[in-house]
C-alpha positions as CSV (number, residue, x, y, z in Angstrom):
1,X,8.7,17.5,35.8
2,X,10.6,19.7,38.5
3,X,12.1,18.1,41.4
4,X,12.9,20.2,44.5
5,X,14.5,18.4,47.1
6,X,15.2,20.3,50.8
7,X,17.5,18.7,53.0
8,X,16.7,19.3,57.1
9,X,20.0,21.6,56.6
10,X,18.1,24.0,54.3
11,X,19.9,23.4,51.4
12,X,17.9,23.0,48.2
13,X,18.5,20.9,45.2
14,X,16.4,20.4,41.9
15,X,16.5,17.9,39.2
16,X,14.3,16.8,36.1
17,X,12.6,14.4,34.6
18,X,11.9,14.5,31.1
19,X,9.1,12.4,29.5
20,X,7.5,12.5,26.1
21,X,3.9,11.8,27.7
22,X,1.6,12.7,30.1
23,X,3.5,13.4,33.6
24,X,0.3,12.1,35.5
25,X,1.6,8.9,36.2
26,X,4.7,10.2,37.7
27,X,3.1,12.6,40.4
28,X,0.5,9.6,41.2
29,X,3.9,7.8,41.9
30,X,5.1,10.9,44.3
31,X,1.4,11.0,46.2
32,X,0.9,7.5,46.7
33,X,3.9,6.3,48.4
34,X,7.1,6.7,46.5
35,X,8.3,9.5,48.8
36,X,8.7,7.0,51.4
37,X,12.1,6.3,49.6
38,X,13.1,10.0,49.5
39,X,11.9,11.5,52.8
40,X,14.6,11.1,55.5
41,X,17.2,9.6,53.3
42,X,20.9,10.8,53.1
43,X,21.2,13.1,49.5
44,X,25.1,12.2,50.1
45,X,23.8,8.9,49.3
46,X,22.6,9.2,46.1
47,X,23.2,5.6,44.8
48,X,21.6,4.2,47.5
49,X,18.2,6.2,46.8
50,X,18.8,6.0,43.0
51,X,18.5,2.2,43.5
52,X,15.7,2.0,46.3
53,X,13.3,4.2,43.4
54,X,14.7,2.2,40.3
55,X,14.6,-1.4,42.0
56,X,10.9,-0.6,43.0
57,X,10.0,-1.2,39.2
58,X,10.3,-4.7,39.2
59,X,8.6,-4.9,42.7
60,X,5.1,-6.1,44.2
61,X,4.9,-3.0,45.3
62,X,5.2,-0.8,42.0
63,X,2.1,-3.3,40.9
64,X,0.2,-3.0,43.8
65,X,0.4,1.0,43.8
66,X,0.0,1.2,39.9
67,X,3.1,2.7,39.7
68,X,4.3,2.4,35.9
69,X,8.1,1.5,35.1
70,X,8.4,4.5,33.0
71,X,7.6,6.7,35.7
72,X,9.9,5.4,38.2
73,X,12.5,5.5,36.0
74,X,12.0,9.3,35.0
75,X,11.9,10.0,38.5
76,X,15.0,8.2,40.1
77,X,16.9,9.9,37.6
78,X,15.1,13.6,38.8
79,X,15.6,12.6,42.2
80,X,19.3,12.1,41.8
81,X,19.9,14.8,40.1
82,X,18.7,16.9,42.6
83,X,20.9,14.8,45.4
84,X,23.7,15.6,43.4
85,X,22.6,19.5,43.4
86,X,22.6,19.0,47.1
87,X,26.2,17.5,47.2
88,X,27.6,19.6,45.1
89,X,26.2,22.7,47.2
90,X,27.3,20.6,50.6
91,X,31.0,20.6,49.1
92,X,30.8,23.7,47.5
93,X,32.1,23.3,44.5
94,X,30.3,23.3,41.0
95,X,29.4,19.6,39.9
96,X,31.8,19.7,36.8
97,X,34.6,20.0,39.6
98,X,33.7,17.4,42.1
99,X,33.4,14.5,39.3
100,X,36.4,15.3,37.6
101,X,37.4,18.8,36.5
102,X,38.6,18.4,33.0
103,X,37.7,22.1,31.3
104,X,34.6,25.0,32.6
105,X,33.8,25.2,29.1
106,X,32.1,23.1,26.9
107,X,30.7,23.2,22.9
108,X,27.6,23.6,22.0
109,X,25.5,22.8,19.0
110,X,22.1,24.3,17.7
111,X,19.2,22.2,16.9
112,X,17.3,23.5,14.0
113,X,15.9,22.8,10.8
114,X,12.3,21.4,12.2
115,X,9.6,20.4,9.6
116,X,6.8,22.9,10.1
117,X,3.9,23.2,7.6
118,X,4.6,25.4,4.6
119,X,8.1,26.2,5.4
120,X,10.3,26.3,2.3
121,X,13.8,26.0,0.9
122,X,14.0,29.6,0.9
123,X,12.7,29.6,4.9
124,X,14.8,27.1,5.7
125,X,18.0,29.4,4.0
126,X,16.7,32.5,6.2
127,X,16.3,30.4,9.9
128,X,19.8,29.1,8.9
129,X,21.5,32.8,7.7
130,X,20.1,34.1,11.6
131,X,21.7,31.5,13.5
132,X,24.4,31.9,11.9
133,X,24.5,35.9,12.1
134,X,23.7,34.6,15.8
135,X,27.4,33.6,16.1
136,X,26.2,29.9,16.4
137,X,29.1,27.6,14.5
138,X,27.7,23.9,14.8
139,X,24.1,23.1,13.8
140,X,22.3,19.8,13.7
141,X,19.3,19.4,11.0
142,X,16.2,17.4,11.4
143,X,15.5,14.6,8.4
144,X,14.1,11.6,7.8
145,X,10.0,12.9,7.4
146,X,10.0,13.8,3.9
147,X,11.7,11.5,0.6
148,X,15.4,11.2,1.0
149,X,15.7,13.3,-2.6
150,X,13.7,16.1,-0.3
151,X,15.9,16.0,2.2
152,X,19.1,16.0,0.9
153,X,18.0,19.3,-0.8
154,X,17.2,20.9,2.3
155,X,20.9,19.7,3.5
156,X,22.8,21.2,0.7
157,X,20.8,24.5,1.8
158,X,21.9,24.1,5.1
159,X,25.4,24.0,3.7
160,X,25.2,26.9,1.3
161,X,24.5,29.0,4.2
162,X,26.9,27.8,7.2
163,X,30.4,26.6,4.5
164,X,32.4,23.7,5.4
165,X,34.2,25.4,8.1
166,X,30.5,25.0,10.4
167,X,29.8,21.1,11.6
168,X,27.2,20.2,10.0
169,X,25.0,16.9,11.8
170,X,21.9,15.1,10.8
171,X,18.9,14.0,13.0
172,X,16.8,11.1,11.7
173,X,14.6,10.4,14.5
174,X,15.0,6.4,13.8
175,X,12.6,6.8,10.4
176,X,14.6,5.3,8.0
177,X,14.8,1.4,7.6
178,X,18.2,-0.5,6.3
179,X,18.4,-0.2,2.6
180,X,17.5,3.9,2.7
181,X,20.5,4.5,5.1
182,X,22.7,2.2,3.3
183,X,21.3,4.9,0.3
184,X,22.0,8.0,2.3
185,X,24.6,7.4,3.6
186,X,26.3,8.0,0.0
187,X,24.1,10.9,-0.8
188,X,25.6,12.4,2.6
189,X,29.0,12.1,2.3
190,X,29.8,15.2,0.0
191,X,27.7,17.1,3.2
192,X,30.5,15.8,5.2
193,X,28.5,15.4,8.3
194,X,30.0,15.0,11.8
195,X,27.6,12.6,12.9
196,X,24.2,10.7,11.2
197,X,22.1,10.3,14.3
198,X,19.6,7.3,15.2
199,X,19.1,6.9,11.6
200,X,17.0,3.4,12.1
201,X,14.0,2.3,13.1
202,X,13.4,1.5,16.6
203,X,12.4,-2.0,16.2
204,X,16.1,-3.5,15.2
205,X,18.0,-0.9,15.5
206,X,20.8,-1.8,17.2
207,X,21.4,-5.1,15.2
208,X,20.7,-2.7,12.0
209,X,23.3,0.4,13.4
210,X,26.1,-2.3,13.6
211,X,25.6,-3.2,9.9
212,X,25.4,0.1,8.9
213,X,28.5,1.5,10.9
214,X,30.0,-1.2,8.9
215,X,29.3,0.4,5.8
216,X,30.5,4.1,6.3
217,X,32.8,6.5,8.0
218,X,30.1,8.7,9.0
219,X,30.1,8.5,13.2
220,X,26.9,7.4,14.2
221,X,25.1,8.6,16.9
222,X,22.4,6.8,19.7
223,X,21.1,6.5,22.8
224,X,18.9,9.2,23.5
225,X,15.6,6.6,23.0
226,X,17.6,4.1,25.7
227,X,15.4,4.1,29.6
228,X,18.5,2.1,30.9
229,X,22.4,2.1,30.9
230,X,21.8,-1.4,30.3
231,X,20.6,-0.9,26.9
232,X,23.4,2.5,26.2
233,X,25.6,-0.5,27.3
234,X,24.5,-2.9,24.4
235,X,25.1,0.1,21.6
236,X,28.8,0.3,22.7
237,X,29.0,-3.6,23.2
238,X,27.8,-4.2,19.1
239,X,30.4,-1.6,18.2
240,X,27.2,-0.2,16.4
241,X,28.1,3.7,17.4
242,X,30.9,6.4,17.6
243,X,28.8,8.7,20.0
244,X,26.6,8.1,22.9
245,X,23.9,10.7,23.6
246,X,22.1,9.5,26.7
247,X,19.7,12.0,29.0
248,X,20.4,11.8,32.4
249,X,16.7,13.6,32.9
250,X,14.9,10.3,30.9
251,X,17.1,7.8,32.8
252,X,19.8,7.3,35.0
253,X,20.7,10.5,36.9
254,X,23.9,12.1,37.2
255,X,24.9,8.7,39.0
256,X,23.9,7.0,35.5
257,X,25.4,9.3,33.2
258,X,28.9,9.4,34.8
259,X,28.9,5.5,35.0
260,X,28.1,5.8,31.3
261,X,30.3,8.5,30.7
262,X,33.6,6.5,32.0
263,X,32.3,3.6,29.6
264,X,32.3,5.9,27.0
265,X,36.1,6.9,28.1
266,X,37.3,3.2,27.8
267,X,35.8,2.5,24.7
268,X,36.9,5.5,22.7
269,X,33.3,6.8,22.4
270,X,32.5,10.1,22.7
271,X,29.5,11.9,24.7
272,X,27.0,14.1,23.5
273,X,24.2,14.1,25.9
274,X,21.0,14.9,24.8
275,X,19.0,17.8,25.6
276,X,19.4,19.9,28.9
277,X,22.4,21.4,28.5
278,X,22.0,22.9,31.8
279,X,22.1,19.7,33.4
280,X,24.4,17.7,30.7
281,X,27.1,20.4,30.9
282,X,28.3,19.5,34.3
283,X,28.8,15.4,33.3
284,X,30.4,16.8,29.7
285,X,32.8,19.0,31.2
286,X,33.9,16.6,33.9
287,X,34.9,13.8,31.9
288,X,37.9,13.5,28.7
289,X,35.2,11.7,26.5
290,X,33.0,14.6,26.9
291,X,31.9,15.9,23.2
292,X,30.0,18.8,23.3
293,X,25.9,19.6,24.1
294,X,22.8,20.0,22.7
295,X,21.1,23.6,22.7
296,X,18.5,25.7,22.1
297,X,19.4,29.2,22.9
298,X,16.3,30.4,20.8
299,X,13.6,31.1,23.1
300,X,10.6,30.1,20.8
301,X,12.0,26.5,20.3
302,X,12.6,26.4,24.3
303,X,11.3,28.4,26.5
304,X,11.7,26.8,29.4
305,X,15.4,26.6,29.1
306,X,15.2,30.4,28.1
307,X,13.1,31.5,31.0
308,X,13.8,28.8,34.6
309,X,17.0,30.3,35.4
310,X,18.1,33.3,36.9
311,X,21.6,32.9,36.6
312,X,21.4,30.8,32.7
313,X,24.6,29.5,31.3
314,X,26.0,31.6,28.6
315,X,26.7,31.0,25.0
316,X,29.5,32.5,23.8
317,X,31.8,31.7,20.7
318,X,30.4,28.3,20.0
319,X,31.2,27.3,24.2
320,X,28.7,26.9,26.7
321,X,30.7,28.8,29.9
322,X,29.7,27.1,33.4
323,X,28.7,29.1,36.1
324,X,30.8,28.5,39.2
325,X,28.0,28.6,41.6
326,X,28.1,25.2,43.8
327,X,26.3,22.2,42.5
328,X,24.6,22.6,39.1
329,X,25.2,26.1,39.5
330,X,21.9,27.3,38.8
331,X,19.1,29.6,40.7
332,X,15.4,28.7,39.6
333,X,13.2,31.5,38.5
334,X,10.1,32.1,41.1
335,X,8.4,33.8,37.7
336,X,9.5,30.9,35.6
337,X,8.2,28.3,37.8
338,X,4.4,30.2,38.4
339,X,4.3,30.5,34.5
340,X,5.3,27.4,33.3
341,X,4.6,24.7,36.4
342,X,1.8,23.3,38.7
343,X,3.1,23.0,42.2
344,X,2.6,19.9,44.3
345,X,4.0,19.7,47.9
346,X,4.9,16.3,49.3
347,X,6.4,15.9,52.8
């Protein structure tokens, strides 16, 4: 969902939420009360309506209105985001450059290597020889959905096409219990992996990741499946990973993800957000724990990202270059926004 906030100033700010289902539960929050927390606050003040949204999910009122907690979470974090759009613009500066500075430029890595029906070793070695004619140099791989023999196959592909001198890291998706990661976690080390990420199950997972960063010195990776900083918090507490990717568009806001990013910076951890680079780019580059993002510069696996800006961040030489433009930096697309969205007015 798109959030697009205007300020009695005329200054506009947008902001996300991401969620993996329906998005009808989050507009019936927007049209049955929730803006009452949004119109006629201060967007300088964005902890303030960060925590008047969030708080309402353990309140009478969330159950009187229906409101579900997943919704209000998703849309605090939109909503500040888009305040932070706003102060950013207010100040004029980029976001990067109001919370901290630290470089304009920021790595990138490509996503690829989804499981699609009939595709093949020697599909798999073609996607991977474009990207890399692409001029792409770090590449993440999706496992875990077929037998570990499978996938390890389709890894040492991977490899064959990008060398050793491309970072190679692998996506599990939490499908694996205990004893196969303890197993693959020895089949991956000749890959030489920068990072194994969520490789367990959802149901221990933290517990499990602890016992399993025990066992290796492959730097694990978590977070994105987290709805709280509470529960990015625990990962770092149990010592159970070296990299925390949370998504400031799921939970949190920009006010979450640079409280989370400055925990990361104390505890040696590194952040890779997850998703929305567009977003992400501005905590990463602001921060000296700051990793690198997640991308998808190929417009048939994203075409959102491809298509909602009219000014788009540009890949170039493995960096992600930050537009200088005030606040998140970006213009939205009129075009983008009649293809792809349903507007709903609430004022």
């Amino acid at each position: 969902m798109l959030v697009i906030l205007e300020t009695d100033e005329g200054i506009e700010g947008f902001g996300l939420a991401t969620s993996y289902t329906d998005i009808g539960p989050l507009v019936d929050a927007l049209t049955t009360g929730l803006t009452d927390f949004i119109i006629g606050a201060d967007p300088l003040s964005p902890e303030q309506i960060y925590n008047d949204i969030f708080s309402t999910s353990w309140k009478r009122i969330s159950f009187e209105r229906g409101w579900s907690r997943e919704a209000l979470v998703r849309l605090s974090a939109a909503v500040d985001i888009a305040c932070w759009d706003i102060i950013g613009k207010k100040a004029n500066l980029p976001l990067y450059r109001l919370m901290g500075g630290w470089c304009h430029e920021v790595p990138y890595y490509v996503t690829c290597a989804y499981y699609q029906d009939g595709k093949d070793l020697s599909a798999l070695r073609d996607e991977m020889e474009r990207l890399r004619s692409q001029g792409h140099t770090r590449f993440k791989a999706k496992i875990g959905g077929l037998s570990l023999e499978s996938d390890i196959e389709r890894l040492e592909t991977i490899r064959d096409v990008i060398g050793f001198d491309a970072d190679l890291m692998v996506d599990v998706n939490r499908a694996w219990d205990l004893k196969t990661a303890v197993r693959a976690i020895e089949l991956l080390a000749p890959l030489k992996p920068r990072w194994l990420e969520e490789p367990l199950r959802w149901t221990d997972d933290r517990y499990e990741t602890t016992l399993l960063a025990q066992k290796t010195h492959i730097p694990i990776s978590g977070g994105e499946s987290e709805i709280t900083l509470e529960g990015c918090r625990a990962f770092l507490d149990q010592r159970a990973i070296s990299i925390l990717q949370f998504d400031v568009t799921m939970f949190g806001g920009i006010t979450g993800g640079r409280k989370l990013a400055a925990l990361c910076e104390l505890n040696h951890v590194d952040v890779v957000p997850h998703h929305d680079p567009f977003i992400h780019a501005q905590i990463v580059a602001s921060t000296p724990a700051g990793l690198m993002v997640e991308s998808f510069p190929d417009p048939s696996r994203d075409p959102l990202q491809a298509e909602l800006f009219l000014n788009p961040l540009i890949h170039k030489d493995g960096m992600l270059i930050l537009n200088q433009d005030p606040g998140l930096g970006l213009t939205l697309s009129p075009d983008a926004i009649k293809k792809f969205g349903k507007p709903i007015s609430v004022a």
